[in-house]
N, C-alpha and C positions, 0 to 999 in steps of 0.2 A: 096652427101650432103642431098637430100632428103631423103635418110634413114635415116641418124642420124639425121634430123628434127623429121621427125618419131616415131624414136624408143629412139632417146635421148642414147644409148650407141655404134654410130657408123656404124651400122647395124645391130646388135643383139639383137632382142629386150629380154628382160628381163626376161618374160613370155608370155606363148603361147597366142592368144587372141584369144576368140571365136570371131568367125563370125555369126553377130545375121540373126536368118531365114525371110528367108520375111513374111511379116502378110499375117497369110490366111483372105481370102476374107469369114465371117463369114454373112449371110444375118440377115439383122435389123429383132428382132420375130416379127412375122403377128398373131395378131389376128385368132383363127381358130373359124368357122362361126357353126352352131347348124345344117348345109346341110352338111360341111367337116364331122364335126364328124359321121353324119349318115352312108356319104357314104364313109367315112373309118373303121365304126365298119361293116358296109357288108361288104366291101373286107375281112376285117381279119376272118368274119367268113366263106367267101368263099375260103379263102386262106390258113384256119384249115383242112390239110392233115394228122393232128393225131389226129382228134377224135371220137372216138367209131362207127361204123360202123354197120348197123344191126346185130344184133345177138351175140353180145363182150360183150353186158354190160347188167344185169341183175338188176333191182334196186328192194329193199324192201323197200315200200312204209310204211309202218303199224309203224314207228316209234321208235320202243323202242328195236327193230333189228339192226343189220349191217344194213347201207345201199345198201350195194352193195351183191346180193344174189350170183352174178358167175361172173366173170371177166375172157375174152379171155386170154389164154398165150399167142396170139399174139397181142392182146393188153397192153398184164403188159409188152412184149419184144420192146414198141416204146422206142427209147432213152429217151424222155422226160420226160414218166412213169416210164421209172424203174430210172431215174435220181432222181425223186419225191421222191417216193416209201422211197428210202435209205435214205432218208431226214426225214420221219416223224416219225421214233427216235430220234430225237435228241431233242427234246424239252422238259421241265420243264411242265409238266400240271397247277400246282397251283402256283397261283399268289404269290409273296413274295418272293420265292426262283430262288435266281439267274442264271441265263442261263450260263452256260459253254458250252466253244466253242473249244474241243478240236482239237489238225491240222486235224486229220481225218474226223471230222466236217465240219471243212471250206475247206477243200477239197471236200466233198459233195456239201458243195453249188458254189464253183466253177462249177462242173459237170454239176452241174443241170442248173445253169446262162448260162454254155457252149452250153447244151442242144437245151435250149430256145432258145437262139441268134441264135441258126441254122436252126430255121424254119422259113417257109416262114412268120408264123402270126408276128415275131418279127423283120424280117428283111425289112416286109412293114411297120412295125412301126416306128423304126428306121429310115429309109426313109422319112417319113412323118415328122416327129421329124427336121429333120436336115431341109429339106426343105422349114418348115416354121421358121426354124432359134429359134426355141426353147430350142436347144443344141449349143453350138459351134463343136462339134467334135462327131462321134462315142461314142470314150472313152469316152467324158465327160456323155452321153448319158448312159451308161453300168454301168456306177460307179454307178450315183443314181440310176437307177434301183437296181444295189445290193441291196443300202444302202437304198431303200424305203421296200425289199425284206427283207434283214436279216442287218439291222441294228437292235441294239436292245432301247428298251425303257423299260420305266417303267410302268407298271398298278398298282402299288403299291403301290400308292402312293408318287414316288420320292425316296425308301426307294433301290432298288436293281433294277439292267437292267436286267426283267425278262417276257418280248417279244418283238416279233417283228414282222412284216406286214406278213412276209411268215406264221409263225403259225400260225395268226390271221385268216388270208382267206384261207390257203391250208390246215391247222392241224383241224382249225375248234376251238376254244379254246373258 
């Protein structure tokens, strides 16, 4: 009798029904204080295991040069760099002309988001992130990072979607 209360055909209900998940327990966002950010911009630079090491990076100061006069092979072989690296092809230099994102493109910036996430500077960020309940999830946390990274926008006035924050600060544009 209580099944076909129930299900109203006897015992069989009609269609399957989800089972809604219990709500995660998401923390109310806290305010983060101008002491957090300090002493989380230390950590993440003490917790930078991939960056240049004496003697890997050569820089040419004089301006109107490459910047960079020798770069270690063991430094262009960190995941992160060579994840970069294959990345700063892909962009449109002059503003107007639309960005094309072909699969092998967004497959690059997959890599590279992959990359990133798997260091420690990103994984105490992300920590930090959730904890002060800034994000609800990981994911949600990964997505806008993409989408702050290689979403694209316009400098064109509104006229073509012809950058986005990664060329902007890694391509240098």
């Amino acid at each position: 009798l209580w099944l076909l209360l129930v299900t109203g055909t006897g015992g069989v209900p009609l269609e399957p029904r989800e089972v809604p998940e219990p709500p995660r327990e998401v923390p109310e966002p806290r305010a983060v204080s101008d002491a957090e950010l300090r002493e989380l911009s230390e950590q993440l630079l003490a917790a930078d295991s991939n960056r240049a090491g004496p003697g890997q990076l050569e820089l040419n100061l004089q301006g109107s040069g490459r910047l960079f006069a020798r770069v270690s092979p063991s430094l262009l072989a960190v995941p992160t760099v060579s994840a970069l690296l294959a990345l700063l092809d892909n962009y449109e230099q002059r503003p107007g002309r639309a960005e094309a994102e072909p699969p092998e493109e967004l497959r690059e910036q997959q890599r590279f988001l992959e990359a990133a996430l798997a260091t420690p500077v990103l994984a105490l960020l992300e920590r930090f992130v959730l904890h002060k309940g800034l994000y609800p999830s990981a994911e949600a946390f990964r997505a806008d990072l993409h989408s702050m990274w290689f979403g694209l926008y316009s400098r064109s006035g509104g006229k073509v979607l012809d950058s986005c924050g990664f060329e902007h600060v890694f391509v240098g544009e």
